[in-house]
C-alpha positions in Angstrom: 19.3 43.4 2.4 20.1 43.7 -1.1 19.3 47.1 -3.4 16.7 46.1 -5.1 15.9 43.0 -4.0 12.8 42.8 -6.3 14.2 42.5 -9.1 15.8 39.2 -8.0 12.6 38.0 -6.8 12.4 34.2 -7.9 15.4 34.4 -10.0 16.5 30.7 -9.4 12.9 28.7 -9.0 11.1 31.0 -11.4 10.8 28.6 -14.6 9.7 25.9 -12.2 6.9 28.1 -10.8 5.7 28.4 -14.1 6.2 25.4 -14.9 3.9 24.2 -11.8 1.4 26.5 -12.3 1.3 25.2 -16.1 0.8 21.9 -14.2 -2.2 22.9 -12.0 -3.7 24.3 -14.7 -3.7 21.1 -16.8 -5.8 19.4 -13.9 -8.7 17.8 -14.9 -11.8 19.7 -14.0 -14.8 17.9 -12.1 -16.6 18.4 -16.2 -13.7 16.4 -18.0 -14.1 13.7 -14.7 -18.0 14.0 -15.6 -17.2 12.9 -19.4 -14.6 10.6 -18.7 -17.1 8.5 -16.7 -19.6 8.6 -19.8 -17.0 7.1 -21.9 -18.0 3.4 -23.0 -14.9 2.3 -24.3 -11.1 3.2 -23.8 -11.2 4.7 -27.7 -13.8 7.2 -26.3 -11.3 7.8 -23.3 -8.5 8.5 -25.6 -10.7 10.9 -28.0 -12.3 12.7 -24.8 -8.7 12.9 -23.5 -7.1 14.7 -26.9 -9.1 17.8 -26.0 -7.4 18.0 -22.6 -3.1 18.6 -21.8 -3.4 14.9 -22.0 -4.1 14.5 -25.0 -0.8 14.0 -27.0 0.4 10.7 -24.2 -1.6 8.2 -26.0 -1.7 9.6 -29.7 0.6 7.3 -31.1 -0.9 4.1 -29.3 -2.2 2.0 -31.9 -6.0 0.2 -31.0 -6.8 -1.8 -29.2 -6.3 0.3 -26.0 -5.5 -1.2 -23.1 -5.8 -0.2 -19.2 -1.9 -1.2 -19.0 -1.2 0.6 -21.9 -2.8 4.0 -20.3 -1.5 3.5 -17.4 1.9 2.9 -18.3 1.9 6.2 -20.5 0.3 7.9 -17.6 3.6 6.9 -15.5 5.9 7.4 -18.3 4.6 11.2 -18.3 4.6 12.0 -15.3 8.1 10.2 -14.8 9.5 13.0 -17.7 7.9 16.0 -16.2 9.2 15.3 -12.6 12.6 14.7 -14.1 12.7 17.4 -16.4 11.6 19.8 -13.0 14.3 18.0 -10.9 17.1 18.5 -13.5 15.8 22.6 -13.7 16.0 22.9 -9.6 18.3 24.4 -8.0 19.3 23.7 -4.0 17.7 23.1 -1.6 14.9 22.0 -3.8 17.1 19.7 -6.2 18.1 17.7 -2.8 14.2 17.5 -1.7 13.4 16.1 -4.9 16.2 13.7 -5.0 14.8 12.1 -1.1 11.1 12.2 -3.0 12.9 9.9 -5.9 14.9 8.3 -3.4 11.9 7.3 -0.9 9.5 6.4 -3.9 12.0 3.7 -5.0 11.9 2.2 -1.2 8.0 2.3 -1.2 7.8 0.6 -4.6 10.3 -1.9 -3.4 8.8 -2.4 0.0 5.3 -3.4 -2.2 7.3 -5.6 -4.3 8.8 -7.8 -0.8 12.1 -6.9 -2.5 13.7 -5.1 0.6 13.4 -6.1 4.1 
């Protein structure tokens, strides 16, 4: 065991902790669920959403809004953040995350009838 071992506590995965936690903290709660529902139209969506840590994905999106247009920024975001984790981990987690990339490629292929 190493002298002082504590103060190498989390040294390698400790920004992506963080960054995680950041992550679960930007959750929609069951009240922003709630007022999303209320929302007539997807301009309402995109206003309630600004208050939120999605608010900034669609604020360059010109009207009319679109469901493909959300949901394609939606993926787009979540593509960036799960990158820009991957490219910060270090090993064993970097490999895990490659087979999650890796196995998510299959699955989307295996909906498309592209692989057999």
């Amino acid at each position: 065991m190493m002298p002082f071992s504590e103060l190498y506590f989390n040294v390698d995965n400790g920004y992506l902790e963080g960054l995680v936690r950041g992550f679960k903290a930007g959750i929609l709660s069951q009240a922003d669920y709630l007022n999303l529902v209320q929302c007539e139209t997807l301009e309402d969506l995109k206003l309630h959403l600004q208050s939120t840590d999605y608010g900034s994905f669609l604020a360059n999106e010109a009207s009319p809004l679109t469901v493909s247009v959300i949901d394609d920024k939606l993926k787009e975001k979540m593509v960036v953040e799960f990158r820009h984790m991957r490219n910060q981990s270090y090993e064993p987690l970097a490999s895990f995350m490659d087979f999650i990339t890796v196995c998510h490629h299959v699955v989307l292929k295996l909906r498309a009838g592209t692989v057999m």
